[in-house]
C-alpha positions as CSV (number, residue, x, y, z in Angstrom):
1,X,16.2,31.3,-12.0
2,X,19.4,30.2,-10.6
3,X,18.2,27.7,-7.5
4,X,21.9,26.9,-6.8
5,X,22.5,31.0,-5.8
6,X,20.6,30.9,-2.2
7,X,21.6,29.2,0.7
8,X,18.8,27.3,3.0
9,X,17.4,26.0,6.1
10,X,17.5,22.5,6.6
11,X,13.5,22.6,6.1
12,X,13.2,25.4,4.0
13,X,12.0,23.4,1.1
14,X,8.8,25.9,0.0
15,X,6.7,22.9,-0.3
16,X,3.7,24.9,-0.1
17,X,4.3,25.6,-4.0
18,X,3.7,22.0,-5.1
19,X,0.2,22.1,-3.3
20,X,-1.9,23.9,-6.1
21,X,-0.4,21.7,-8.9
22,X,-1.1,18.5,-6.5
23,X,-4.6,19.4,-7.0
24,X,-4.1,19.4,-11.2
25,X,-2.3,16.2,-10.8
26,X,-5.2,14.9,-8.7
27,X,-8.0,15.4,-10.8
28,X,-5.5,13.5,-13.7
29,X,-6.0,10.7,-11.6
30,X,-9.0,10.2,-10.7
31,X,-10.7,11.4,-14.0
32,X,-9.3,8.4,-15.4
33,X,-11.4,5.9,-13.6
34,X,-14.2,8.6,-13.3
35,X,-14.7,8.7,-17.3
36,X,-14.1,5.3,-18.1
37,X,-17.8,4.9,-17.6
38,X,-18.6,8.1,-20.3
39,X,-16.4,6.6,-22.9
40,X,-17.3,3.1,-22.6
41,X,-21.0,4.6,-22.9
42,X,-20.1,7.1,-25.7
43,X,-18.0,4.7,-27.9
44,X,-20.0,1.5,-27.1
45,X,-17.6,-0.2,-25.6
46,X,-17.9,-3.5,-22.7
47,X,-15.1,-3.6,-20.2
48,X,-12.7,-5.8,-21.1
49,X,-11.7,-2.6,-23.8
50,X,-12.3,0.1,-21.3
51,X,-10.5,-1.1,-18.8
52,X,-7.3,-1.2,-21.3
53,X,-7.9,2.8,-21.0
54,X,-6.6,2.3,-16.7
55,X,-4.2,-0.2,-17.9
56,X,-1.9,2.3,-20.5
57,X,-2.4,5.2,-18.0
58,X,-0.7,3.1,-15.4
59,X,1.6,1.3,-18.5
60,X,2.6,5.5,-18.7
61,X,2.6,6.2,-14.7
62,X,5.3,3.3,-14.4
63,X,7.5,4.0,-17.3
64,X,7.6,8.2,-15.9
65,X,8.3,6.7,-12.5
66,X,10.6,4.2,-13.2
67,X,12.5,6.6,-15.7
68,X,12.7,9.6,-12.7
69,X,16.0,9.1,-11.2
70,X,17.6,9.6,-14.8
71,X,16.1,12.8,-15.1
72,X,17.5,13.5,-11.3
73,X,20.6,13.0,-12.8
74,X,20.5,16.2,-15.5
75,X,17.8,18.7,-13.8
76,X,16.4,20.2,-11.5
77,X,13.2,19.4,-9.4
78,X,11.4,22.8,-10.6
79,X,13.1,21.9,-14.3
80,X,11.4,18.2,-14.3
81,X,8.2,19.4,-12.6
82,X,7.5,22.2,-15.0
83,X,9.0,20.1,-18.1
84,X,6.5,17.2,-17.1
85,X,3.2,20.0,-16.5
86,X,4.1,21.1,-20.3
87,X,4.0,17.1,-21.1
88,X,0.7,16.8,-19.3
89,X,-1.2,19.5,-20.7
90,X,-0.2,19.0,-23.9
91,X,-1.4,14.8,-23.8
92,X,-4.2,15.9,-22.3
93,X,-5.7,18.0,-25.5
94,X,-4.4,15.4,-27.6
95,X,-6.2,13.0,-25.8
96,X,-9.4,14.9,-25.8
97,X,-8.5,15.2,-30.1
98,X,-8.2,11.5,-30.7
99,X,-10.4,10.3,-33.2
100,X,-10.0,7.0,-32.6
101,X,-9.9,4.7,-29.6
102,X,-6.3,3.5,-30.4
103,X,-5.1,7.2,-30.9
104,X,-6.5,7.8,-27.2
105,X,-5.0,5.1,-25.7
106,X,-1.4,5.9,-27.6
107,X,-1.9,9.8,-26.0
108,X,-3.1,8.9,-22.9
109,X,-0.2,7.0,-21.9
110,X,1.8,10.4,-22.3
111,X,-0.6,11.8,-19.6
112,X,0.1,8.6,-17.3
113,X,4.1,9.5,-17.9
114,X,3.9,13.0,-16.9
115,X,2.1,12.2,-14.0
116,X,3.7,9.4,-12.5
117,X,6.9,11.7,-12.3
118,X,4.8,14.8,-11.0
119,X,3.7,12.3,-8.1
120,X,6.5,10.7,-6.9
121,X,9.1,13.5,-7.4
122,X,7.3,15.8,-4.2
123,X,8.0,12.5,-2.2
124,X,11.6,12.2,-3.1
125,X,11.8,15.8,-2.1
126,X,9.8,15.8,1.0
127,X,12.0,12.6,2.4
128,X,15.2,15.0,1.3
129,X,14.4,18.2,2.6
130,X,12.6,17.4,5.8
131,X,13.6,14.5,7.2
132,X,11.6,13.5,10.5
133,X,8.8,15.3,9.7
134,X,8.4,13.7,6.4
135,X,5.5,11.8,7.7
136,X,3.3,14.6,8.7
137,X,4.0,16.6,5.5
138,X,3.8,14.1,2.9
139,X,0.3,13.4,4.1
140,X,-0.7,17.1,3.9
141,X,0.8,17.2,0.2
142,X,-0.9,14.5,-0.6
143,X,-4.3,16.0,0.9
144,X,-4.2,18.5,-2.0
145,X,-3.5,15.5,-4.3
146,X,-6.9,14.4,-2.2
147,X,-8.3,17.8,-3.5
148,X,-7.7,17.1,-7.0
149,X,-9.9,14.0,-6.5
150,X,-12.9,16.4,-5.3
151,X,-13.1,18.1,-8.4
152,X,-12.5,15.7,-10.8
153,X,-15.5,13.4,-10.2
154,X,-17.9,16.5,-10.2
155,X,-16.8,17.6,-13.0
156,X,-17.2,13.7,-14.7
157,X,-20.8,14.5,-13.0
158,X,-21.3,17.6,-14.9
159,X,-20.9,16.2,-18.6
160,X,-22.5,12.9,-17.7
161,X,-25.5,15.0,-16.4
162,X,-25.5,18.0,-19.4
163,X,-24.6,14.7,-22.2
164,X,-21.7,16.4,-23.4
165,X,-18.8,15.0,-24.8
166,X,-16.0,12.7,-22.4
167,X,-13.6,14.9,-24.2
168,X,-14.3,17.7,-22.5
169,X,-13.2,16.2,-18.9
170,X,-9.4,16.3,-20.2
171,X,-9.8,19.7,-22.0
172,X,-10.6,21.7,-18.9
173,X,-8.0,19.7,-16.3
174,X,-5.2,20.9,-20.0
175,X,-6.3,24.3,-19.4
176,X,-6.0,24.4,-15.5
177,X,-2.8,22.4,-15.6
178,X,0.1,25.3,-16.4
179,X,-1.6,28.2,-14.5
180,X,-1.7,25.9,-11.1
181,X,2.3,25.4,-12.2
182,X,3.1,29.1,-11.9
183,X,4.1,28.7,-7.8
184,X,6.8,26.1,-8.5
185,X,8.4,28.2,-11.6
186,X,8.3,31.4,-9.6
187,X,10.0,30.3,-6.0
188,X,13.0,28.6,-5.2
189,X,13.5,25.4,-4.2
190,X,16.3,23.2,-2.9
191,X,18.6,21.6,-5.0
192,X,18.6,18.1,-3.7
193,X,21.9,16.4,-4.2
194,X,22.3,14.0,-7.3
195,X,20.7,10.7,-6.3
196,X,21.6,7.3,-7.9
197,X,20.0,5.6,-10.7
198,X,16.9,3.2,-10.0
199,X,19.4,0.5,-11.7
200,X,19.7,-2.9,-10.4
201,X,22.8,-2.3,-9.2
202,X,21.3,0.2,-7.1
203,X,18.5,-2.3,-5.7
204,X,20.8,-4.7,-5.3
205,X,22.9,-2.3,-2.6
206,X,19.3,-1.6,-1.2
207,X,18.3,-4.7,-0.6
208,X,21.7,-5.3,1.0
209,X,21.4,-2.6,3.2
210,X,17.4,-3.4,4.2
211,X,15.7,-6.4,2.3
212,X,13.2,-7.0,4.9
213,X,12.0,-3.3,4.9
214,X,12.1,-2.6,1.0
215,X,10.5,-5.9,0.2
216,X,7.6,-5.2,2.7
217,X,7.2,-1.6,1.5
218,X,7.3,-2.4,-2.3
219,X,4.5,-5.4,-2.0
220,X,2.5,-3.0,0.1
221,X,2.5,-0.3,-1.9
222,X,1.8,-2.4,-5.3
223,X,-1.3,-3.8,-3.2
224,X,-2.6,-0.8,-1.5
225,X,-2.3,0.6,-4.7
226,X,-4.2,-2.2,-6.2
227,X,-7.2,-1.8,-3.7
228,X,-7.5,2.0,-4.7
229,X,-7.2,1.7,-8.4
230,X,-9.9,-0.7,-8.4
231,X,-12.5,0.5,-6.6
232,X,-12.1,4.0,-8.1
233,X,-11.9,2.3,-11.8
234,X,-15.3,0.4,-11.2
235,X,-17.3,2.1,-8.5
236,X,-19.5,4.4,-10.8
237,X,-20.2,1.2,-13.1
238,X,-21.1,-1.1,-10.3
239,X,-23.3,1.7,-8.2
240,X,-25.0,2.4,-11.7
241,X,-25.7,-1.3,-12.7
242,X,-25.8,-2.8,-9.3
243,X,-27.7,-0.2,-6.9
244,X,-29.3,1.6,-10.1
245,X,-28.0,4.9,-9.5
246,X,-28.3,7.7,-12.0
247,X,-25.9,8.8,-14.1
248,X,-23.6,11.5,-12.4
249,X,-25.2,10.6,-9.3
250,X,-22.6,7.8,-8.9
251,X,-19.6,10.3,-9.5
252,X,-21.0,11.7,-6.3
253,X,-19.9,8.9,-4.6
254,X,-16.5,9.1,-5.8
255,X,-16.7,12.8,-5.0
256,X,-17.8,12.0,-1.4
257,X,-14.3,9.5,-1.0
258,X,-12.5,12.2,-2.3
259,X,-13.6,14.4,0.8
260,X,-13.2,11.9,3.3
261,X,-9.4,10.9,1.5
262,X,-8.2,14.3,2.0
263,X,-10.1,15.0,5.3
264,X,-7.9,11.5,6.2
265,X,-4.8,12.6,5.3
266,X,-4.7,16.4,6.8
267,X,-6.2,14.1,10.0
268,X,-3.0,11.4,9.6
269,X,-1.1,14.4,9.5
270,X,-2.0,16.2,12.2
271,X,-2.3,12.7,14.4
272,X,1.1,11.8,13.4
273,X,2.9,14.8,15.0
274,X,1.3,13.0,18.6
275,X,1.1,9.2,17.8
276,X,3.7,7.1,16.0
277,X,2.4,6.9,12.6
278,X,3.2,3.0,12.4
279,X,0.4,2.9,15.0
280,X,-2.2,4.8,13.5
281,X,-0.6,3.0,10.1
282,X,-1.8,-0.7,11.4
283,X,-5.7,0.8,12.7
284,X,-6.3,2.5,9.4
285,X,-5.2,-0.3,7.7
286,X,-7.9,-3.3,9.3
287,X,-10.4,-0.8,9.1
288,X,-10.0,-0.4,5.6
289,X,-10.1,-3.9,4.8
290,X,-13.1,-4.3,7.0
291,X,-14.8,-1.7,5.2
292,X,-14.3,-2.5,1.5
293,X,-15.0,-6.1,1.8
294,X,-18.5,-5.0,3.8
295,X,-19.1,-1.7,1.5
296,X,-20.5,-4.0,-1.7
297,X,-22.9,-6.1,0.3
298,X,-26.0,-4.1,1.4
299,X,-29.1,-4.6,-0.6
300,X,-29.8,-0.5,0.4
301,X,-27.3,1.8,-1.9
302,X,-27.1,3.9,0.9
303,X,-25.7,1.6,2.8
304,X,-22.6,0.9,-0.2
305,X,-22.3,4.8,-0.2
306,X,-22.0,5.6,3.7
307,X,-18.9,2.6,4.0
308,X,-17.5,3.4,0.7
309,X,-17.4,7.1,2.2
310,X,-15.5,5.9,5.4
311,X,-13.5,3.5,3.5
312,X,-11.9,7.0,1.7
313,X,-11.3,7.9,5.4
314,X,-9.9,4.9,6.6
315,X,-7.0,4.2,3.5
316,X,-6.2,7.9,3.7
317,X,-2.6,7.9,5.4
318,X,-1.7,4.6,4.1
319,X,-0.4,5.5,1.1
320,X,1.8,8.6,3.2
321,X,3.0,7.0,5.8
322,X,4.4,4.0,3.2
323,X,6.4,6.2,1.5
324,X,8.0,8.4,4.2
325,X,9.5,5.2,5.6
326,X,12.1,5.4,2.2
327,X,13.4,7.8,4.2
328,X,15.0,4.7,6.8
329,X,17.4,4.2,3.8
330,X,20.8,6.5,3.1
331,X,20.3,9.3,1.4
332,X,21.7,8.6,-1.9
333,X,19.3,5.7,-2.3
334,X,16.1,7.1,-0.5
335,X,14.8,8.5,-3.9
336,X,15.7,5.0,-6.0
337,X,13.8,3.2,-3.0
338,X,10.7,5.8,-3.6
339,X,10.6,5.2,-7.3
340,X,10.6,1.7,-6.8
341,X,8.0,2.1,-4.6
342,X,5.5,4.5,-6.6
343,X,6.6,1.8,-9.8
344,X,5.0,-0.6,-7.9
345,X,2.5,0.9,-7.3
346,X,1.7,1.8,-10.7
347,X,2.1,-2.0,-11.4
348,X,-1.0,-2.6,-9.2
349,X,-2.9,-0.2,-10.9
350,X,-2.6,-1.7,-14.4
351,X,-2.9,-5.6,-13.5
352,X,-5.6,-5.6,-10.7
353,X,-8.2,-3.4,-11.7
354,X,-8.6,-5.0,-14.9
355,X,-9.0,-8.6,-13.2
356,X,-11.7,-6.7,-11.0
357,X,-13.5,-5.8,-13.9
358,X,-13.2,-8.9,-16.1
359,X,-14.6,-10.6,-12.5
360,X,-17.5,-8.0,-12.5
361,X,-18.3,-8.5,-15.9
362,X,-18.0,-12.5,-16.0
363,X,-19.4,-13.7,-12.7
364,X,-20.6,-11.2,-10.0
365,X,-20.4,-7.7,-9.5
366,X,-20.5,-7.8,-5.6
367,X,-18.3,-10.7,-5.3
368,X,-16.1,-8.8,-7.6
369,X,-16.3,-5.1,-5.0
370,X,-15.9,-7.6,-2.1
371,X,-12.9,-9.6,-3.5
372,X,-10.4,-6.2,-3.2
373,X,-10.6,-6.5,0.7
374,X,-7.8,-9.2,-0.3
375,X,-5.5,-6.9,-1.8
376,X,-5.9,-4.8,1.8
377,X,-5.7,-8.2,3.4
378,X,-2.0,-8.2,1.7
379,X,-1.2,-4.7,3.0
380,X,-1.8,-5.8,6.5
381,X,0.6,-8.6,6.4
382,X,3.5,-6.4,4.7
383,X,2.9,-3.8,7.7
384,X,3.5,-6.5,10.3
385,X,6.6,-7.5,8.0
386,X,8.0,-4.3,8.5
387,X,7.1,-3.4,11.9
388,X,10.6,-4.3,13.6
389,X,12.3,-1.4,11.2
390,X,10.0,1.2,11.6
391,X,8.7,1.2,15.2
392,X,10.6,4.1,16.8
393,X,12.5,3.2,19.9
């Protein structure tokens, strides 16, 4: 399909066609954290191996992320996105294949690839195609990557609970992947104009144009991304061990953040069209701090599970609003500036959550939990940072 043939309206982007393949790229995500706990069971493993599973998905996220301009320069956004669904389906079964831990961990970084370009090139599009509304919508897109997060921890809650095999939580998202694709190859979407290389050359004329603003977004997305990663990577484990929850109960925990997250965001989005989302940025952001230092701490579990809930809430829009604010950069560098961002983001999520889990492991599983609130701690000091360029006068 030509999508060069059809002229459009400056926010006539279709969007509404990435939402269902959001949701594939969603349960990706979060199954990764979600049956780390199944495979370190199943293949009698401690953490300091499983937590190199999070660590090659994110090695995989970065390199597709970092890699994504290139591919700008040679194809289309439907050409990448469906080229990238074929990559993720097929890593996916050959993950679920591996005989051996070291096979898994070679495929699975495949799977992180394909998916760190399926998530930031909706971004790069949304910041292109819509411009001042870029805030509202990426937080709705991102609600169905929310979605995505529903179903992958109660499906980690079915095989935990029926003792099947933790292959069969990347055999079903492998099936599901291409058929939620069909919407982006069947409508047409804007050609964006070629963007420039994530080089640094390129960062080099982005931090000339902005330093403040690119150095403030890039630190806070590598820590908010930190804070997610680990509390999704090690939340089932420490609400097993810890508050001696069931197996596949605890996925129902994950399941219940997931609801809140994408509640959140469609809420951010909504809120956002009204408010100044730097605003309702710096409120979501304390409270989230607040609420995962506090979440760890009860003695009751029902206690860890209501704040963990709200925590999903609370970080909702943070990661949204973060990268709609590419968008304050010129157009040929907006897209490099949201790779960087989503890179460094992926860079949180293979460092941090790893140093959680050797701290949970080695000296205290609550003081471990707790200990993230500094990564949010982080966040709130980059939103101050860039407060004077976003704030609309």
């Amino acid at each position: 399909m030509n999508e060069t043939a059809v002229s459009y309206a400056p926010t006539n982007g279709n969007i509404q066609a990435f939402y269902p393949f959001m949701v594939a790229a969603g349960v990706v995500q979060i199954l990764v954290p979600a049956s780390i706990n199944l495979i370190m069971r199943q293949m009698v493993i401690q953490e300091s191996l499983g937590g190199l599973i999070h660590v090659v998905y994110f090695v995989g996220l970065l390199s597709g992320t970092l890699l994504l301009t290139r591919f700008m320069q040679r194809l289309s956004v439907k050409q990448i996105m469906l080229l990238q669904a074929l990559l993720l389906s097929a890593s996916l079964l050959a993950t679920a294949a591996a005989p051996w831990f070291a096979l898994l961990l070679f495929f699975f970084y495949f799977t992180g690839f394909a998916n760190g370009m399926i998530l930031t090139l909706p971004a790069i599009y949304i910041n292109s195609v819509y411009g001042d509304k870029g805030p509202s919508i990426q937080n709705i897109l991102y609600g169905f990557l929310s979605l995505g997060f529903v179903l992958g921890p109660l499906f980690a809650a079915l095989v935990a609970r029926q003792g099947w095999s933790w292959r069969w939580c990347y055999i079903a998202p492998a099936l599901a992947t291409l058929p939620l694709a069909i919407p982006i190859a069947v409508v047409k979407l804007k050609r964006l104009p070629r963007p420039k290389k994530l080089s640094f050359k390129v960062l080099s004329d982005v931090l000339s144009f902005n330093r403040s603003l690119f150095t403030g977004l890039v630190l806070a997305f590598l820590l908010y991304a930190a804070a997610q990663a680990s509390v999704n990577t090690w939340l089932v484990t420490f609400l097993e061990i810890e508050k001696g929850m069931v197996s596949g109960s605890a996925h129902m925990v994950l399941v219940g953040i997931a609801l809140s997250l994408t509640l959140g965001r469609w809420t951010c989005g909504y809120l956002s069209k009204k408010i100044d989302p730097f605003n309702i940025l710096v409120v979501i952001t304390i409270a989230s701090g607040i609420l995962v230092f506090l979440a760890p701490l009860p003695r009751a579990k029902i206690a860890s599970i209501v704040l963990y809930t709200l925590l999903g809430f609370t970080y909702a829009g943070i990661n949204p609003f973060l990268v709609s604010y590419a968008a304050f950069f010129p157009g040929s560098e907006s897209s490099a500036v949201v790779s960087a961002v989503f890179s460094a983001g992926a860079l949180g999520g293979i460092f941090f959550p790893y140093l959680i889990g050797l701290l949970n492991q080695h000296i205290n599983p609550a003081l471990g939990m707790s200990s993230v609130a500094i990564f949010i701690i982080g966040v709130i000091v980059c939103v101050h940072w860039i407060k004077p360029h976003v704030v609309r006068t």
